[in-house]
TORDRENNU-617680 format. One record per residue (C-alpha): x, y, z; residue number from 1. Coordinates in steps of 0.05 Angstrom, whole numbers, always signed. Layout:
BEGIN
atom X->X; Y->Y; Z->Z; pos->NUM
...
This chain:
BEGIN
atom X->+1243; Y->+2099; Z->+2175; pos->1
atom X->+1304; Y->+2113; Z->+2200; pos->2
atom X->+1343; Y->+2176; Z->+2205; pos->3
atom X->+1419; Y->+2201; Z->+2221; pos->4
atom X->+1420; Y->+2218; Z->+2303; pos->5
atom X->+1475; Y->+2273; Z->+2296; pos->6
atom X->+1470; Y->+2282; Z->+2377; pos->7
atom X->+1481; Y->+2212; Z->+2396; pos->8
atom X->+1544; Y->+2209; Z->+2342; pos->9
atom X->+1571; Y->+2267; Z->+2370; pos->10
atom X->+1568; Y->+2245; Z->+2447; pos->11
atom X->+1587; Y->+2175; Z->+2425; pos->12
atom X->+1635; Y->+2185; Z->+2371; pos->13
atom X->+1663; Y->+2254; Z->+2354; pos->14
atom X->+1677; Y->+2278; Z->+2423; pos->15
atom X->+1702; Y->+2208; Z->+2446; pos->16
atom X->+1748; Y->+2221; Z->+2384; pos->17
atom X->+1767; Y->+2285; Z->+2396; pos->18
atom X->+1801; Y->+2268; Z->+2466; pos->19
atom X->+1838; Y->+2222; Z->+2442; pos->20
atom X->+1872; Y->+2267; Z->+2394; pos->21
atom X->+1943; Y->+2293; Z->+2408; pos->22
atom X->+1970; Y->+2345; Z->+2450; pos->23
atom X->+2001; Y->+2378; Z->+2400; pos->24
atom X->+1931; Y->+2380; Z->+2356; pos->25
atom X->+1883; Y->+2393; Z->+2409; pos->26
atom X->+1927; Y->+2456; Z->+2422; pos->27
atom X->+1940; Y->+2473; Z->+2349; pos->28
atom X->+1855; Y->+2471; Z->+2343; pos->29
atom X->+1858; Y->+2520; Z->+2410; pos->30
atom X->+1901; Y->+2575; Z->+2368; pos->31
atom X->+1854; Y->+2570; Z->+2311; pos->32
atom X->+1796; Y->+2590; Z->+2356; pos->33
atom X->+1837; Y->+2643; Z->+2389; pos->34
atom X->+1860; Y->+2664; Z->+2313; pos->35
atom X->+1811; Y->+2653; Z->+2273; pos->36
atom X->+1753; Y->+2704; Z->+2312; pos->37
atom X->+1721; Y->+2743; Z->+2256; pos->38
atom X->+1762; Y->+2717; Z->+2194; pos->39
atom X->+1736; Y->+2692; Z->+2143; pos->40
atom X->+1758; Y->+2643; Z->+2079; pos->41
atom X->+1776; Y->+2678; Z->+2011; pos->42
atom X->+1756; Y->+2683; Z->+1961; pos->43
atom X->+1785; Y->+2625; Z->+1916; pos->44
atom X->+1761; Y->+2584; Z->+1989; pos->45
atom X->+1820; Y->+2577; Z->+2020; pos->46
atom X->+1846; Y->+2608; Z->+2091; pos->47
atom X->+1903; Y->+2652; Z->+2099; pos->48
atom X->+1958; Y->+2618; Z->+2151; pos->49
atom X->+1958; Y->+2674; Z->+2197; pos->50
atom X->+2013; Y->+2665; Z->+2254; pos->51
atom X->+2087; Y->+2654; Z->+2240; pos->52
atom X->+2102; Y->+2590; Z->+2237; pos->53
atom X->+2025; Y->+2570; Z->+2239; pos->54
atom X->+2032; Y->+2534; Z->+2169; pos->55
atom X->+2097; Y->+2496; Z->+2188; pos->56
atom X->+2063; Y->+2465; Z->+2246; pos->57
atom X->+2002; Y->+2437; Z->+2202; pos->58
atom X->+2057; Y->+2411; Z->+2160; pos->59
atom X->+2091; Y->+2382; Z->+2209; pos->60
atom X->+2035; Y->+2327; Z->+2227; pos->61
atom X->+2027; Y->+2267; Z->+2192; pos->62
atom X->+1986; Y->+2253; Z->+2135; pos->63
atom X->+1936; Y->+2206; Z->+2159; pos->64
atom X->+1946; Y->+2234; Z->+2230; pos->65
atom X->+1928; Y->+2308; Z->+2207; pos->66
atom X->+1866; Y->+2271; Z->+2154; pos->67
atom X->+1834; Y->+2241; Z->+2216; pos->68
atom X->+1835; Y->+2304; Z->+2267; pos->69
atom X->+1805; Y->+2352; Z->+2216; pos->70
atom X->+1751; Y->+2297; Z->+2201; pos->71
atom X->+1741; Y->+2298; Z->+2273; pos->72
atom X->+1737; Y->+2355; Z->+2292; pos->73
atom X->+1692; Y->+2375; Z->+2230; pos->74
atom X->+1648; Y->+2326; Z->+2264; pos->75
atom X->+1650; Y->+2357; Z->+2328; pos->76
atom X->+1625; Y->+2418; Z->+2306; pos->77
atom X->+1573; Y->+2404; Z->+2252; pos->78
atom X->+1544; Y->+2357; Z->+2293; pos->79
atom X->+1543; Y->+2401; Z->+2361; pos->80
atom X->+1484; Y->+2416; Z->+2399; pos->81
atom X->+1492; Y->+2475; Z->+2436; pos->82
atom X->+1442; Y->+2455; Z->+2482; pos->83
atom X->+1481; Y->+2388; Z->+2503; pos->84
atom X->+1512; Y->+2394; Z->+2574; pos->85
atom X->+1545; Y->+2338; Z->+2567; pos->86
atom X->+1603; Y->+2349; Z->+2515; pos->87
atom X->+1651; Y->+2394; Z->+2563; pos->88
atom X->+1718; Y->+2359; Z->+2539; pos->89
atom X->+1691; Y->+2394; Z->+2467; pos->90
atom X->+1723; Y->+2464; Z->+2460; pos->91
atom X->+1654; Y->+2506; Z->+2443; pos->92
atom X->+1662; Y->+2574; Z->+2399; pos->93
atom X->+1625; Y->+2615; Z->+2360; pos->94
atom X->+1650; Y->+2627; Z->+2298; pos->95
atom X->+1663; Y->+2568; Z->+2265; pos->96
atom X->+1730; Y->+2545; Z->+2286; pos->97
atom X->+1718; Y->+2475; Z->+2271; pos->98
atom X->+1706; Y->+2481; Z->+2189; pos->99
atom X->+1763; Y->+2527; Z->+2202; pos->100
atom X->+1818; Y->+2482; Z->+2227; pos->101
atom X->+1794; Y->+2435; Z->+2165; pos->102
atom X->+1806; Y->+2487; Z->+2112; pos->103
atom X->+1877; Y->+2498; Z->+2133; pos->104
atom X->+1876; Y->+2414; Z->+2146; pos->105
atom X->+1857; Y->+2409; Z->+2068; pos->106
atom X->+1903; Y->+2463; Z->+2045; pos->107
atom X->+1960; Y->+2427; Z->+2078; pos->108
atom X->+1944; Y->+2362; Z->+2059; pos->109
atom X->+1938; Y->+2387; Z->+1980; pos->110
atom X->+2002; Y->+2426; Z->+1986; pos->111
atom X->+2042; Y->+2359; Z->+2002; pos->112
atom X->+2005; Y->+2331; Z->+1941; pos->113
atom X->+1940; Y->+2288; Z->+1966; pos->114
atom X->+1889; Y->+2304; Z->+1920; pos->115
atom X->+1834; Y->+2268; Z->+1974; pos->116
atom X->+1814; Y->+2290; Z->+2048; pos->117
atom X->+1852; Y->+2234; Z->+2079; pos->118
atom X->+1807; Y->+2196; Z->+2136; pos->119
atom X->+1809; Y->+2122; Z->+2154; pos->120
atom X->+1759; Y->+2074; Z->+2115; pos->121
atom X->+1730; Y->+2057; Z->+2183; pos->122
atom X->+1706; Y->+2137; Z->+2188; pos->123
atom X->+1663; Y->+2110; Z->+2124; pos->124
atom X->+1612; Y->+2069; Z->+2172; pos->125
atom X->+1603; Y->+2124; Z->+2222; pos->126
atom X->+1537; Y->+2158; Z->+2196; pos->127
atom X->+1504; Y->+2085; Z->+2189; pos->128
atom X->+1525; Y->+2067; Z->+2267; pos->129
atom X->+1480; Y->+2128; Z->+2291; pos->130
atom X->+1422; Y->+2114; Z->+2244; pos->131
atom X->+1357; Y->+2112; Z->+2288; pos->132
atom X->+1288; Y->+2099; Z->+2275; pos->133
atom X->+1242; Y->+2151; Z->+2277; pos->134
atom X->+1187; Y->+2138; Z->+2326; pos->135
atom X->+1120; Y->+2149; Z->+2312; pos->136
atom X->+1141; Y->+2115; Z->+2232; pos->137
atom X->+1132; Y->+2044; Z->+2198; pos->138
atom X->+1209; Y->+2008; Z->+2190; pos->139
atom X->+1237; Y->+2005; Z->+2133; pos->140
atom X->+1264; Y->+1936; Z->+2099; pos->141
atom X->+1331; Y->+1951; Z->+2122; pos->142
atom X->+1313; Y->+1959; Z->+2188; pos->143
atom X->+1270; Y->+1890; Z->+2193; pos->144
atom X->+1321; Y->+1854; Z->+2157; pos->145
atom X->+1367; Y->+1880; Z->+2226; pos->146
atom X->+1314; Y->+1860; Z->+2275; pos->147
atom X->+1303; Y->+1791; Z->+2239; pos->148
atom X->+1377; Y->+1769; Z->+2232; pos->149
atom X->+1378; Y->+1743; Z->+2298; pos->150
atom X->+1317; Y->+1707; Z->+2305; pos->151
atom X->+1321; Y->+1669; Z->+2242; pos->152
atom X->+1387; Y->+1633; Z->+2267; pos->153
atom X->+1423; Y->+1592; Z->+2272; pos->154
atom X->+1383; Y->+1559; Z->+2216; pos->155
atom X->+1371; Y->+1612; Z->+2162; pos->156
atom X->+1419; Y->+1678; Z->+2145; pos->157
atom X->+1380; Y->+1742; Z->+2131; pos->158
atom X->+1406; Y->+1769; Z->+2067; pos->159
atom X->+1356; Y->+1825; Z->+2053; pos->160
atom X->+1279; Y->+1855; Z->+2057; pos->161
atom X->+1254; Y->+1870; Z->+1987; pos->162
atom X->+1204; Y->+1890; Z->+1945; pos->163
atom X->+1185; Y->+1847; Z->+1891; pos->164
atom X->+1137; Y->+1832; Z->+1838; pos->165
atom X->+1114; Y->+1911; Z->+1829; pos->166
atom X->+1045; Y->+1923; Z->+1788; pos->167
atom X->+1043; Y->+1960; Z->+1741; pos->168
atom X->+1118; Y->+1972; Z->+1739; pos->169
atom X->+1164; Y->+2001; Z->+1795; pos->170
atom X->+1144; Y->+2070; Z->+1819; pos->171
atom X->+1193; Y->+2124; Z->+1791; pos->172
atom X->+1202; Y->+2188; Z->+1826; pos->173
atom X->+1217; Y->+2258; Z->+1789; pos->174
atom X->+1210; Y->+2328; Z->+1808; pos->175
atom X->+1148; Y->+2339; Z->+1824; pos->176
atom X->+1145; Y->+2285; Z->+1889; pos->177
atom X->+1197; Y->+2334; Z->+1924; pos->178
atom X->+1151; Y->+2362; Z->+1982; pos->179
atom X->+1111; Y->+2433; Z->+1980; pos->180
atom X->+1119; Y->+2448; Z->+2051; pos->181
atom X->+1198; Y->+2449; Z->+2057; pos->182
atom X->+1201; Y->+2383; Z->+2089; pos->183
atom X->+1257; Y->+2325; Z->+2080; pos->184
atom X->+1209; Y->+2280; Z->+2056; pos->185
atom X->+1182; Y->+2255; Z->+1987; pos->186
atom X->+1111; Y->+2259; Z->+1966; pos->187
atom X->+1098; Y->+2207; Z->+1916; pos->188
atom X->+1025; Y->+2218; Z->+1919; pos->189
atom X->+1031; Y->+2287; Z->+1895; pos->190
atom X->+1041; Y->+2264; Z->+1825; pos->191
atom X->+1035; Y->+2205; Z->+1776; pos->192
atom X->+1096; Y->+2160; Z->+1767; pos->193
atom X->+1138; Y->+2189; Z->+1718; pos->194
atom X->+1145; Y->+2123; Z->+1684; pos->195
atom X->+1075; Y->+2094; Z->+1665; pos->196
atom X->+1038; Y->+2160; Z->+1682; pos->197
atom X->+993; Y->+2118; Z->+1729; pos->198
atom X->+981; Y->+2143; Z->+1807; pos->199
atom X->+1016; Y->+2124; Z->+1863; pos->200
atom X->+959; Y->+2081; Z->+1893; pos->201
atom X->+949; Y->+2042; Z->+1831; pos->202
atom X->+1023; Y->+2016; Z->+1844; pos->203
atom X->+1029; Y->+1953; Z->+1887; pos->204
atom X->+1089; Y->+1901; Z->+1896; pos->205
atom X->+1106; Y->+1848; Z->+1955; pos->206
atom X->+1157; Y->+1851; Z->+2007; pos->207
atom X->+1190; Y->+1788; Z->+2024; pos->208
atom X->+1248; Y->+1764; Z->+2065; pos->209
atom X->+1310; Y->+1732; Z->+2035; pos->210
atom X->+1342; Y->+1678; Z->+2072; pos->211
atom X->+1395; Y->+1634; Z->+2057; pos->212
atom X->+1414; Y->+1558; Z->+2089; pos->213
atom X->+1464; Y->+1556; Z->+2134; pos->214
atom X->+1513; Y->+1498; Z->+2107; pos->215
atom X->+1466; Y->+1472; Z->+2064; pos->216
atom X->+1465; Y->+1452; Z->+1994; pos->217
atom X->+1410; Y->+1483; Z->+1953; pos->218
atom X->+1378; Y->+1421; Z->+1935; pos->219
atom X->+1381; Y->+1389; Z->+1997; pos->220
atom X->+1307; Y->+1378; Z->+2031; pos->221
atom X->+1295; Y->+1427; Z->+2081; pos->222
atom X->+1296; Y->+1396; Z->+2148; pos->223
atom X->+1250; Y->+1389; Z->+2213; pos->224
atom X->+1296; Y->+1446; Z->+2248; pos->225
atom X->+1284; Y->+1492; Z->+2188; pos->226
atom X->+1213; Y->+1471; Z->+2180; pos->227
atom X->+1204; Y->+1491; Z->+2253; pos->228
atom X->+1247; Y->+1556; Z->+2243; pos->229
atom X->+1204; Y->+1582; Z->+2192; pos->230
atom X->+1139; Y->+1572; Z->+2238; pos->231
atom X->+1168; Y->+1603; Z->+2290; pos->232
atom X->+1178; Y->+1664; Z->+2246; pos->233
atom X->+1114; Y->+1677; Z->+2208; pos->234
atom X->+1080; Y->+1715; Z->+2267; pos->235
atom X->+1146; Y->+1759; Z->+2254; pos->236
atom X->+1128; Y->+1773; Z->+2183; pos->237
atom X->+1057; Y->+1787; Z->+2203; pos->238
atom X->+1081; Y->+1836; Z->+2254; pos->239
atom X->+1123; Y->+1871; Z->+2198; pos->240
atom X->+1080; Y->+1859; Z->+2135; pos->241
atom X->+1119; Y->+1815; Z->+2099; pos->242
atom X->+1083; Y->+1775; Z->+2042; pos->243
atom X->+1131; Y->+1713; Z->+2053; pos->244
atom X->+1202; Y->+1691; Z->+2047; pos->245
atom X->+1244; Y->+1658; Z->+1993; pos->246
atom X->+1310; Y->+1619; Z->+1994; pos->247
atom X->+1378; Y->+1651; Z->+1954; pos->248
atom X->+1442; Y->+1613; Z->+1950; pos->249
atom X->+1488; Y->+1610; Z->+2017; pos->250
atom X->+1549; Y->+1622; Z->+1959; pos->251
């Protein structure tokens, strides 16, 4: 199981990010902590420009340029542990500066007719980069497809970890799996599936590992390096309780 490590992303991301912001934004975020102390949004959501001039200067940034600083410094501060000594380059306050300086980011960005918080498509991957397993818990398939793509080469591609052939049907989840004791986690043995009525233990399926041949034609016979390949990596699906592997098209 893995789960989103919002220290690591903000040592190794957002702050990283933050410095190399401009002048001219890193001191533009330093006025709205020095501003901004005690005020609070209205109440249609938005923030009131407060210092002469203060709109202008939001305006006065690019588009994508203004997108990607409020993003990042969003970042900085939702993801900020206070008890992290090792962020000083990140200017720390109290009272929410950070979702702040994005408000007035938005605002800006919808006055000048962007309907969308403008951020680069590359911001998109940033949650999956800092997604760490959780010791102490069984991997998931995404995570042993990961640790298996390397070993299976340069014969086979990993493509995916599944689950396959479920009995009686696939498990469905409804409302009563959410957990009792306030936790992130669902319960499926709390209640029956919500498609067959049957319990959770009753269910069963296989997990298998999906490769496809590297250069190879489907129908060609598999050879003595493949052969060999696939020995080699059986103690691997032992170790991660895989019931087998099957070969999908290289197309």
């Amino acid at each position: 199981m893995t789960e989103f490590n919002f220290r690591r992303a903000h040592r190794e991301w957002a702050v990283p990010q933050y410095n190399k912001l401009s002048d001219q934004i890193k001191q533009l975020y330093r006025d709205v902590i020095a501003e901004y102390d005690g005020v609070n949004q209205l109440k249609n959501l938005d923030m009131p420009f407060l210092l002469t001039g203060f709109e202008e200067r939001f305006a006065n940034i690019a588009p994508d340029e203004l997108g990607h600083a409020a993003y990042v410094i969003h970042c900085c501060g939702y993801w900020d542990d206070p008890k992290d000594e090792n962020v000083a380059s990140w200017p720390r306050d109290s009272h929410g500066a950070y979702w702040k300086f994005q408000r007035l980011a938005n605002q800006t960005l919808c006055n000048r007719g962007y309907s969308e918080f403008i951020v680069p498509e590359s911001n998109d991957e940033v949650p999956d980069k800092f997604m760490d397993h959780v010791d102490g818990s069984t991997y998931d398939n995404d995570e042993v497809a990961a640790i298996l793509a390397p070993i299976t080469l340069p014969e086979f591609i990993v493509r995916a970890v599944r689950d396959v052939n479920h009995k009686p049907d696939m498990f469905v989840i409804g409302s009563k799996h959410f957990p009792k004791d306030g936790s992130g986690y669902l319960r499926p043995e709390q209640a029956p599936c919500y498609r067959c009525g049957r319990p959770y233990a009753e269910h069963t399926h296989e997990t298998v590992l999906f490769l496809s041949r590297v250069d190879k034609p489907d129908e060609d016979a598999v050879t003595e390096a493949e052969q060999a390949k696939l020995k080699e990596i059986v103690p691997e699906l032992e170790k991660y309780k895989l019931d087998g592997f099957v070969f999908v098209s290289n197309k």
